[in-house]
C-alpha atoms as one frame of an Amber mdcrd trajectory, in Angstrom:
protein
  53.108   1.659 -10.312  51.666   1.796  -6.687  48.595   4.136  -7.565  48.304
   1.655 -10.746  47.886  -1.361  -8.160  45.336   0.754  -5.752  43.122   1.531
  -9.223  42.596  -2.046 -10.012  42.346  -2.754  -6.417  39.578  -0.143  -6.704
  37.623  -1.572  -9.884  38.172  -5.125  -8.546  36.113  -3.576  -5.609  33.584
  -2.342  -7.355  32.825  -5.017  -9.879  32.733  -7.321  -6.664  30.433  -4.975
  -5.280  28.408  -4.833  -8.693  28.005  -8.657  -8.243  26.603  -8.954  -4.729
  23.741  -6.614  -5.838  22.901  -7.841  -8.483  19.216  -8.351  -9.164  18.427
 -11.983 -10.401  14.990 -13.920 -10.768  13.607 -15.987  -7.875  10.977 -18.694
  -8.203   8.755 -20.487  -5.408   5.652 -22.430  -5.332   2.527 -20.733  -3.066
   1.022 -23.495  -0.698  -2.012 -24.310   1.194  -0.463 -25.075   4.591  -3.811
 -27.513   5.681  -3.473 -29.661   2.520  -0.039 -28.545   0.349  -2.266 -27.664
  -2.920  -0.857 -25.103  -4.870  -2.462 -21.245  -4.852  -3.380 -19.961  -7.424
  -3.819 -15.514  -7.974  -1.620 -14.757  -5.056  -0.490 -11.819  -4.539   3.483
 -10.601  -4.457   5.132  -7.990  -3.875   8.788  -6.776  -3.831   9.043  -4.330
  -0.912  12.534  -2.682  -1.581  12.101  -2.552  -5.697   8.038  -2.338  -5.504
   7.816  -4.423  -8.481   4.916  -7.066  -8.286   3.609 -10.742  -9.655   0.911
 -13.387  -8.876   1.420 -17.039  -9.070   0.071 -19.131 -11.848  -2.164 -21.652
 -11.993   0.401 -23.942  -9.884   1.135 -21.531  -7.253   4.212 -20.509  -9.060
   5.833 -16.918  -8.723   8.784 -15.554 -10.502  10.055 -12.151  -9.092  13.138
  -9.955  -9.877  14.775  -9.872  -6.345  18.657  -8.968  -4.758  19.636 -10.656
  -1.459  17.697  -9.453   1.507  14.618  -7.560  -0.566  11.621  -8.519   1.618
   8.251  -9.782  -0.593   5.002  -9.411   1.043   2.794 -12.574  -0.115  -0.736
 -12.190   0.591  -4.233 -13.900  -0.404  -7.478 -12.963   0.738  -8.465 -15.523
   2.893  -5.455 -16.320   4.123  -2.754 -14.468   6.683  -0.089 -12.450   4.917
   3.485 -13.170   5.341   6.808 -11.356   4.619   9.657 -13.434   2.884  13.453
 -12.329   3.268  15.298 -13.082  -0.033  18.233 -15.445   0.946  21.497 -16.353
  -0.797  20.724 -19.876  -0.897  17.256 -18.944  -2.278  19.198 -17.030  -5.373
  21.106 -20.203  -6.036  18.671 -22.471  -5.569  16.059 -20.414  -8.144  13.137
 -22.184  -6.557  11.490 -23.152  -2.663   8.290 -23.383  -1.324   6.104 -21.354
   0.561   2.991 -22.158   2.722   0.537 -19.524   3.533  -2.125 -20.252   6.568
  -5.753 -20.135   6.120  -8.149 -17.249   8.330 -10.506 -17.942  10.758 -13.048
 -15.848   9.675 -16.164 -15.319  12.533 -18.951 -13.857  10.826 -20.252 -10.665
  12.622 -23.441  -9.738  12.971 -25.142  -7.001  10.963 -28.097  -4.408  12.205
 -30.449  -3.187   9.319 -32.135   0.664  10.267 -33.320   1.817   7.682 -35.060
   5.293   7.098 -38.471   5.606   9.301 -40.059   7.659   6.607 -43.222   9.243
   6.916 -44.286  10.249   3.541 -44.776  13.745   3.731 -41.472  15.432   1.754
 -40.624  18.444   4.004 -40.143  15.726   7.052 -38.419  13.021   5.822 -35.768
  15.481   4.607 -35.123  16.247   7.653 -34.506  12.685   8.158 -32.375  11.717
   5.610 -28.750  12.592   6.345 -27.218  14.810   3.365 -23.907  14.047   1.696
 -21.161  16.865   2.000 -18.818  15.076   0.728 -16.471  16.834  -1.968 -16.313
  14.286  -4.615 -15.755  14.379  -8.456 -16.084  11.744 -11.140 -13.805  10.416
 -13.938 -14.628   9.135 -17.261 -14.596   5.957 -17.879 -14.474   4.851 -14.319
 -17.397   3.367 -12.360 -15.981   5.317  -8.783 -15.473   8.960  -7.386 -13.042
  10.635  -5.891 -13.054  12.661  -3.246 -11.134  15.768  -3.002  -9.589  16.482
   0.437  -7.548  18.896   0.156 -10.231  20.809  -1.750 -12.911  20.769   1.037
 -13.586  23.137   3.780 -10.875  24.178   6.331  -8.536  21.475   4.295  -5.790
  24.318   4.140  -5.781  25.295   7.469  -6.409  22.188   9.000  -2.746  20.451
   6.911  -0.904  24.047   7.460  -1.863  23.468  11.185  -0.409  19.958  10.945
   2.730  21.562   9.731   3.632  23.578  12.610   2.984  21.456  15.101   5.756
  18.874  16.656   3.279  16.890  18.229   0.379  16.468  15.757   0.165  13.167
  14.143   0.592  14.333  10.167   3.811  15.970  11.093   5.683  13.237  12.606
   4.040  11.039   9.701   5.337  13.061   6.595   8.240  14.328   8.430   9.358
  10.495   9.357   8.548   8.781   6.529   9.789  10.380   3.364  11.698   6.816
   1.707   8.171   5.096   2.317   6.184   7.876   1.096   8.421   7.950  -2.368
   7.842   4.119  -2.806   3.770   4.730  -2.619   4.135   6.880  -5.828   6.007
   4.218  -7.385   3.391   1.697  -6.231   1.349   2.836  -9.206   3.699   2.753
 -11.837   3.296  -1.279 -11.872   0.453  -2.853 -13.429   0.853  -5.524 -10.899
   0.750  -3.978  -7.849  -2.002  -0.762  -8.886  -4.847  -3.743 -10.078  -4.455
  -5.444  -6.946  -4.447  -2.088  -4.554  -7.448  -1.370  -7.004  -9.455  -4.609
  -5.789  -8.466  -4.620  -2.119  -9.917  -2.677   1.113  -8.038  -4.068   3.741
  -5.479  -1.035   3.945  -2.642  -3.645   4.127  -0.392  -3.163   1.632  -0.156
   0.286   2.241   0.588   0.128   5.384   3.007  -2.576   5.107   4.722   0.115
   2.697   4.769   2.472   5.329   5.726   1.028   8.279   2.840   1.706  10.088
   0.316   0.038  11.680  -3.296  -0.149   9.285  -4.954   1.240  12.380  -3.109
   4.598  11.346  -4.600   4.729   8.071  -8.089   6.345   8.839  -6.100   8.869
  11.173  -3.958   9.712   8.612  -6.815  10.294   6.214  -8.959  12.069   8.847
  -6.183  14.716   9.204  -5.910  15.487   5.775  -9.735  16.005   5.690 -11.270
  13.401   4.066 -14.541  12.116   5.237 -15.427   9.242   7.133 -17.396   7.803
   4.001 -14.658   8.243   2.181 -12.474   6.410   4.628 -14.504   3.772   4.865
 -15.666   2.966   1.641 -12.154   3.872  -0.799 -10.394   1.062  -2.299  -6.629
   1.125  -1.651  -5.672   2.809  -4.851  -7.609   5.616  -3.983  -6.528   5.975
  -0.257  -2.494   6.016  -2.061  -3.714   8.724  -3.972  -5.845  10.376  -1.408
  -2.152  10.112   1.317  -0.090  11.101  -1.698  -1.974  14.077  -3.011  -2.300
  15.662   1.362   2.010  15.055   1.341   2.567  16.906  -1.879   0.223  19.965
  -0.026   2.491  18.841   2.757   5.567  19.510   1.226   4.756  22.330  -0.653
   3.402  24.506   2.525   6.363  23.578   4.312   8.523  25.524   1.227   6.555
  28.460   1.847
């Protein structure tokens, strides 16, 4: 009778447990802080499930969510904020959220182009060339690069490896949760069109704890090229950090 008690004790437990995380829908209406209009096309994102949404036409969002699951709500144009799913927000189904325009300053821009002479063997000299190892997919309108495919990419990541105080190291070797939840990044439709139309670096960083500053660093180590860096959308930078951690992870095996 007395390990009959402690096994319902037990399921009681668990089914208590069951409830508390369960994952339910949560609703709330995307604001203009200056003048409390609704936003339209923003941008959500669940950071513990990496599931995402956009709000409707009258700022409204509905999300799958479990108490404390953090969204990251962002707009271009406006500064990105980080939400902590509440009890009373399950309950409730619905709040509102207010999102503060940018102050954008214009900088200025310096035109130099090409002082070309005319005379072919000369102004090839004067034209940089691109080294860059890229490759093209069908169907899409962008190249890739391919890092770990161009010179001294090998021995620059194994050199990463086996060294306790280079950057990549402590990167990989810290961050193998975050680095998981970039590969599941693309499996949402969601979340891969908007890191397909942004440039920012954000989200990804947000992902992985670190600061965006970090993200041409990261990239630089694993040999890509500063064109590259500069000029990939997000999608291809989470393919371009996830592609140098599975060389990363392999080496290490060996």
């Amino acid at each position: 009778m007395k390990y009959f008690v402690v096994f319902l004790l037990f399921i009681t437990y668990q089914l208590s447990a069951q409830e508390t995380e369960r994952t339910e829908k949560v609703t709330a209406t995307i604001l203009n802080d200056s003048d409390s209009k609704p936003l339209a096309n923003v941008n959500i994102i669940n950071l513990n499930s990496v599931k995402g949404t956009i709000t409707d036409e009258k700022g409204i969002f509905e999300i799958s969510a479990q108490t404390n699951d953090t969204l990251h709500i962002s707009l271009i144009g406006f500064q990105s904020i980080r939400v902590r799913v509440t009890n009373d927000w399950l309950k409730s189904k619905n709040t509102q959220i207010k999102l503060t325009e940018k102050a954008i300053a214009l900088e200025e821009v310096v035109l130099t182009p090409y002082n070309l002479t005319g005379y072919l063997q000369v102004d090839a000299k004067l034209i940089p060339v691109n080294t860059n190892q890229r490759y093209g997919i069908s169907g899409l309108n962008y190249g890739y690069e391919a890092g770990q495919y161009s010179p001294n990419a090998f021995n620059r990541v194994l050199g990463s490896i086996f060294n306790p105080t280079d950057m990549l190291y402590n990167f990989f070797g810290n961050k193998p949760r975050e680095l998981r939840k970039l590969k599941e990044m693309k499996k949402d439709d969601t979340v891969r069109n908007l890191l397909e139309s942004k440039y920012d670096r954000e989200t990804i960083a947000v992902m992985l704890g670190v600061d965006k500053k970090e993200i041409p660093e990261i990239l630089e180590r694993c040999n890509y090229s500063e064109s590259f860096i500069k000029t990939a959308n997000d999608l291809q930078v989470l393919d371009a950090i996830n592609d140098c951690y599975e060389e990363y992870k392999i080496l290490k095996r060996k």
